[in-house]
C-alpha positions as MATLAB code, in Angstrom:
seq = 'XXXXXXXXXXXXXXXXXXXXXXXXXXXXXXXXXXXXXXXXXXXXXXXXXXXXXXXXXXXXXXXXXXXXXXXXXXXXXXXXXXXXXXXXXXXXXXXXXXXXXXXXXXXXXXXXXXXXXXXXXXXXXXXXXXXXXXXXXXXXXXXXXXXXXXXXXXXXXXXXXXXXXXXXXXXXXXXXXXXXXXXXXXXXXXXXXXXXXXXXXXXXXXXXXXXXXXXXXXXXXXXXXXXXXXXXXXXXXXXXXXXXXXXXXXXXXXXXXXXXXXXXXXXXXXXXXXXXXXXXXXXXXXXXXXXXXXXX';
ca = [
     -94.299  -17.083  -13.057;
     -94.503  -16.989   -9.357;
     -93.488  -14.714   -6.847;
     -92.023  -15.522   -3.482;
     -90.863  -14.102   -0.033;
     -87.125  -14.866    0.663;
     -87.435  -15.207    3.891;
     -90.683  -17.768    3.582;
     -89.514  -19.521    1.078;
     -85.912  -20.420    2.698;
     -87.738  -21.703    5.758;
     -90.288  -23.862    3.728;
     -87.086  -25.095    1.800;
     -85.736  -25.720    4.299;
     -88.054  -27.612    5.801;
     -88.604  -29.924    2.625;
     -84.915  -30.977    2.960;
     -84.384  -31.122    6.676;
     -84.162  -34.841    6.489;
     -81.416  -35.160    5.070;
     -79.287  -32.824    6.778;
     -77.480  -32.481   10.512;
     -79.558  -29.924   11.805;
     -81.595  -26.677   11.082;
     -78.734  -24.257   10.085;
     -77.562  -26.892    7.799;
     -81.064  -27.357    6.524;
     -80.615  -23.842    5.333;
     -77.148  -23.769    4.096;
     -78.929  -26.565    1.677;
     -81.977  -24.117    1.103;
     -79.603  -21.292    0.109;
     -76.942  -23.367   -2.410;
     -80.330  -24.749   -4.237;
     -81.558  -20.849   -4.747;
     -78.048  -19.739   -5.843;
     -77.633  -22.871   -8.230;
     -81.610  -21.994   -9.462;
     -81.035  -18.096   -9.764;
     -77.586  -18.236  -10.653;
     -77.457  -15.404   -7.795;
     -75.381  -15.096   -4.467;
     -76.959  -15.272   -1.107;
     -76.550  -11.833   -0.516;
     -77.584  -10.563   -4.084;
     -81.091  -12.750   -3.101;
     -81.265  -11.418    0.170;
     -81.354   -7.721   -0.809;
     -84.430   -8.200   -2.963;
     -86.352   -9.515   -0.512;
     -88.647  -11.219   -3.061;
     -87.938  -13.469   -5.853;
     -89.780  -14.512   -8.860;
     -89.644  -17.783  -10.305;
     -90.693  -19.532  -13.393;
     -92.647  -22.521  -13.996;
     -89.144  -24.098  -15.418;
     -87.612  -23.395  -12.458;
     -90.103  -24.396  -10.002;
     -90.518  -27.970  -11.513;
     -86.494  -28.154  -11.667;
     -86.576  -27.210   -8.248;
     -88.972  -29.904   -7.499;
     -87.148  -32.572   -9.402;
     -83.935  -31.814   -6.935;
     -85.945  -32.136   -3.630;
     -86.764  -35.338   -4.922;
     -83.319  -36.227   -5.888;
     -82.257  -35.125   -2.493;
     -84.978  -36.706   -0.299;
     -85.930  -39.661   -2.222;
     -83.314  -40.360   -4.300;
     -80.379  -39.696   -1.921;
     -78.695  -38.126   -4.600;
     -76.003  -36.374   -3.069;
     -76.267  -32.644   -2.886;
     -73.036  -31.850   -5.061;
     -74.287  -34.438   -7.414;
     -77.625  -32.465   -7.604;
     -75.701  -29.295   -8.488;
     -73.052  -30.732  -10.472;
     -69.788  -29.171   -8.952;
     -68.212  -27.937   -5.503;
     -65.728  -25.208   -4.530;
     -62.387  -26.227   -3.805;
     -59.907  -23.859   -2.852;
     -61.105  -21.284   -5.359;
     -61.533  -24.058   -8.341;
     -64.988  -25.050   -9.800;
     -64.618  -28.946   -9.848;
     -67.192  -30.747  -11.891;
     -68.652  -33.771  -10.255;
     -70.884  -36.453  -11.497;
     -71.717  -39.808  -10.054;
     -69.940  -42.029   -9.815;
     -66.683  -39.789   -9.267;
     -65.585  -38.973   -5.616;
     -66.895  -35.877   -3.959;
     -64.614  -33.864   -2.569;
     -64.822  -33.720    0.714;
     -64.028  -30.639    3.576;
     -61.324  -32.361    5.026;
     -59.369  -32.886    1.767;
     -59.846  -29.176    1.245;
     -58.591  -28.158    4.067;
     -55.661  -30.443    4.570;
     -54.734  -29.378    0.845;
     -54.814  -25.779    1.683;
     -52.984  -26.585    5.015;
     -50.026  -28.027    2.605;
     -49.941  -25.494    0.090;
     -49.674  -23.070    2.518;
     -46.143  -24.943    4.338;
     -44.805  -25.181    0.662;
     -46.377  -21.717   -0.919;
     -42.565  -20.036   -0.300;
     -41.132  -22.366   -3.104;
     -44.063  -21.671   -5.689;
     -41.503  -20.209   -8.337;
     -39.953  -23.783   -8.207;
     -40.018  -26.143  -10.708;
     -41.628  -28.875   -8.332;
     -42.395  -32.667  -10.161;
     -45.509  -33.596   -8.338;
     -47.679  -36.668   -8.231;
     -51.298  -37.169   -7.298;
     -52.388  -40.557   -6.738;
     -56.114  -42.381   -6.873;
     -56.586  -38.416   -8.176;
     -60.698  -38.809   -9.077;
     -62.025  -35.550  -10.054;
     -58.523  -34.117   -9.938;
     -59.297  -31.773   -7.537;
     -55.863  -32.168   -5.237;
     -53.669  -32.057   -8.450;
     -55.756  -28.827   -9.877;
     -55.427  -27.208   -6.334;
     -51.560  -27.894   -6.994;
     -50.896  -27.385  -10.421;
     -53.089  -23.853   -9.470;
     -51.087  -22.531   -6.672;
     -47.115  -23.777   -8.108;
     -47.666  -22.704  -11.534;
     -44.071  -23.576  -12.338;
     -44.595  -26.930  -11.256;
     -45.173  -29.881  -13.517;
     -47.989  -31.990  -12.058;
     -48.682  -35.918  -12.637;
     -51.920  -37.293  -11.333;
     -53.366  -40.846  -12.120;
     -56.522  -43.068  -11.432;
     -57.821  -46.150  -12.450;
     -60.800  -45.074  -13.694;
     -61.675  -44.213  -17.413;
     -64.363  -41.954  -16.256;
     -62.979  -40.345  -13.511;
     -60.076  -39.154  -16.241;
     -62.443  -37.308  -18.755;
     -63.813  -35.933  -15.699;
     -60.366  -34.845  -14.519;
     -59.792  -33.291  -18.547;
     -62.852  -31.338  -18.276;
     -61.770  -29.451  -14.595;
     -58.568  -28.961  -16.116;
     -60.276  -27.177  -19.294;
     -62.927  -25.106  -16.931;
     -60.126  -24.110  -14.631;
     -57.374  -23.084  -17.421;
     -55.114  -25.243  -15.730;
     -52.223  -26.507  -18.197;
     -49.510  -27.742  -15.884;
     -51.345  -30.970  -15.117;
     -51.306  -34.097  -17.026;
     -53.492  -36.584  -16.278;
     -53.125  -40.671  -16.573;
     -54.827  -43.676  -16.673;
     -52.566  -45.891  -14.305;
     -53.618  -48.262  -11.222;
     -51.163  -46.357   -8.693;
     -47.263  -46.255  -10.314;
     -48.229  -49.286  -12.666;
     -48.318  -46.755  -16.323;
     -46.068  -43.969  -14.940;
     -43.447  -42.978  -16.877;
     -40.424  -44.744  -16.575;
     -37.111  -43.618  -14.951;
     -39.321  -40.256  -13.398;
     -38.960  -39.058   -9.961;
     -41.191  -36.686   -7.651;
     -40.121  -34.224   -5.129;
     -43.400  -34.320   -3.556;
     -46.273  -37.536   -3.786;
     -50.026  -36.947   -2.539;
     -52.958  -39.214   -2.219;
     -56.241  -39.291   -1.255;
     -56.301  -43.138   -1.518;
     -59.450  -45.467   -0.660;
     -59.317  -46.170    3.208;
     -62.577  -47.725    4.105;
     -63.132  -51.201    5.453;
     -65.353  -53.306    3.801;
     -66.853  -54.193    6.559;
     -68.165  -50.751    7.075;
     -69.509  -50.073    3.488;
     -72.923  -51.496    4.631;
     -73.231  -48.844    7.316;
     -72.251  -45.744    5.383;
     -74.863  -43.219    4.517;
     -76.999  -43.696    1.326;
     -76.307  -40.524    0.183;
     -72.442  -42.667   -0.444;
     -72.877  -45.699   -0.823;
     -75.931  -45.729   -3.237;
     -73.901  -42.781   -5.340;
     -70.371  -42.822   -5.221;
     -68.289  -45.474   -6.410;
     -66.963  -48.365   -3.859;
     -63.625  -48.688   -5.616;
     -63.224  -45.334   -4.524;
     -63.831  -45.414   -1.195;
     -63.140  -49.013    0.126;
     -59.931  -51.083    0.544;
     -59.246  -54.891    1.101;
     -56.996  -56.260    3.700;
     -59.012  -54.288    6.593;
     -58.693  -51.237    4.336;
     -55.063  -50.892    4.176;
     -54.318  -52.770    1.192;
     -53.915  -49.153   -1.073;
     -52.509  -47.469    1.880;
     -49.920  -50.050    1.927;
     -48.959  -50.277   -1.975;
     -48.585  -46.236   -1.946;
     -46.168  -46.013    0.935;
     -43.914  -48.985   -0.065;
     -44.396  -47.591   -4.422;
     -43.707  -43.955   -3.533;
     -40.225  -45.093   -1.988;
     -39.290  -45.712   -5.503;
     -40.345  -43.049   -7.018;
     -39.874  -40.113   -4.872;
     -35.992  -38.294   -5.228;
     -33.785  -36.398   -3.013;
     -34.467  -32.537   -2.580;
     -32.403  -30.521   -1.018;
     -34.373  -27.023   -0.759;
     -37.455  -28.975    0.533;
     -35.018  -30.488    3.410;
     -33.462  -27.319    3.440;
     -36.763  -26.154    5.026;
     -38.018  -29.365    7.010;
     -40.911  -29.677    4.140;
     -42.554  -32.771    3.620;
     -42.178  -35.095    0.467;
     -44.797  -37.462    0.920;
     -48.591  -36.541    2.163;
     -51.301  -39.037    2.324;
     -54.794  -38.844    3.501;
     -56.177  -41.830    6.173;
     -59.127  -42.185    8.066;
     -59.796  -41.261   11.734;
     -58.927  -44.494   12.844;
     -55.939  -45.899   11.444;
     -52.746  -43.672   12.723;
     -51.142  -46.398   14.639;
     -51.992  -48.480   11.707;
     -50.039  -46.001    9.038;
     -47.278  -44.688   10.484;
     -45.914  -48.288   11.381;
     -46.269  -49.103    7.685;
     -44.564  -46.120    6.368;
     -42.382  -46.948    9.192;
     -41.546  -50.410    7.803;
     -40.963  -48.598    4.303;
     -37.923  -46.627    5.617;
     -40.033  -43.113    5.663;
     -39.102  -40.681    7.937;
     -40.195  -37.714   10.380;
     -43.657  -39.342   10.790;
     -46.381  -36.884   11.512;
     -50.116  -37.561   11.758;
     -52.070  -33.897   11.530;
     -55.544  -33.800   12.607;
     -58.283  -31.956   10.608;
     -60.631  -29.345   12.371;
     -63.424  -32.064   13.898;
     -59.581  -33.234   15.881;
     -59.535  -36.640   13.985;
     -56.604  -38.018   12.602;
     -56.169  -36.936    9.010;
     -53.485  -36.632    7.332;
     -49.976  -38.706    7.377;
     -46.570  -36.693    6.629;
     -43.368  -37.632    5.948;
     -39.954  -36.877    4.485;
     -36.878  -39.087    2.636;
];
């Protein structure tokens, strides 16, 4: 057993991981999550003690995730095995997505336009759904709703089945389909969402290691410049998205799909050319291009 200052201990923490983060603070955030994953404690609960004792089992498995941090690049979510997202623990595991802050709060942005109709009985799709956070976050907040959310990966599914058993969540179904291709026939959505793969190959070399060492490429990049997915989504979801008359009732979107900071121009012309309507690219919080709306 050994015994440690809080305060001394964050900073030396802190210090150990500094390299792979932004800056100082952030340094620290990453210093506190690993002593709340360790102790199983809040921030706050550790703070009022003012010292904390450790075991020899927990030193060494605190050791083994500096290393897996700063050696390894193992991503930090990775490292502790979930993330928060909107109120849901979501499992993660390599080489399944992370969930990333802008997905959260675009999600919570569009629950929020739509909460007013969460005693309806919504259909709702989730496309290139990966740890199945989006369609959890859905199926959570419109518990009347029936939600559909597919993937292409095996692994990414029985990741997807064990969220939806942590979380309680039963109004979710997940499938293994590559976009609409094992959907069920003859259904139709009121509302389709995507957090699709929108990264050009030609960038994949240049992303962090922390990505592109961890998380899987299928995921993340897209032929044809990176539009290739983007492209199949908005000309599929035409097809499979239906008429409905309380969300145009209420100017609410139908169709939600997240892009990358670049490619507005580039989106909106193709859902353009596939006869969507009332076009609206919102930006996140950093003011980059995020998110592309439209209606029927």
């Amino acid at each position: 057993m050994k015994k440690f200052q809080i305060t001394d201990f964050i900073n030396d923490l802190a210090k150990k991981v500094r390299s792979i983060t932004s800056d100082e603070d952030s340094a620290r955030q990453h210093a506190w999550w690993l002593l709340e994953a360790l102790t199983a404690q809040k921030e706050i609960q550790l703070y009022a003690k003012k010292e904390i004792v450790l075991s020899d089992t927990q030193v060494e498995q605190l050791n083994k995730w500096i290393k897996e941090l700063t050696i390894d690049f193992k991503p930090l979510q990775y490292v502790l095995g979930y993330v928060d997202f909107l109120g849901l623990k979501i499992n993660v595991q390599p080489p399944i997505l992370i969930p990333r802050p802008e997905t959260e709060e675009w999600c919570q942005w569009l629950i929020s336009q739509l909460i007013n109709l969460k005693d309806e009985k919504l259909e709702i799709l989730d496309l290139c759904t990966g740890s199945g956070c989006i369609a959890l976050a859905f199926a959570k907040n419109f518990p009347n709703s029936n939600v559909i959310a597919s993937d292409i990966s095996e692994k990414a599914l029985e990741l997807c089945k064990i969220n939806k058993e942590e979380n309680k969540i039963k109004n979710v179904t997940f499938i293994l389909s590559d976009l609409f291709g094992k959907l069920p026939e003859n259904k139709k959505y009121d509302l389709i969402i995507s957090n699709p793969p929108y990264i050009d190959p030609e960038d994949w070399q240049n992303l962090q290691p922390q990505v592109k060492l961890w998380e899987d490429k299928i995921a993340l990049v897209a032929p044809d410049h990176r539009l290739e997915i983007i492209k199949k989504i908005a000309h599929g979801a035409r097809e499979f998205i239906k008429e409905n008359s309380i969300l145009k009732k209420y100017n609410l979107p139908q169709f939600a799909m997240e892009i990358g900071y670049n490619q507005a121009n580039e989106v909106t012309k193709i859902l353009h050319n596939n006869k969507w309507k009332n076009i609206i690219i919102k930006k996140d919080n950093e003011d980059l291009d995020r998110l592309a709306i439209a209606k029927i």
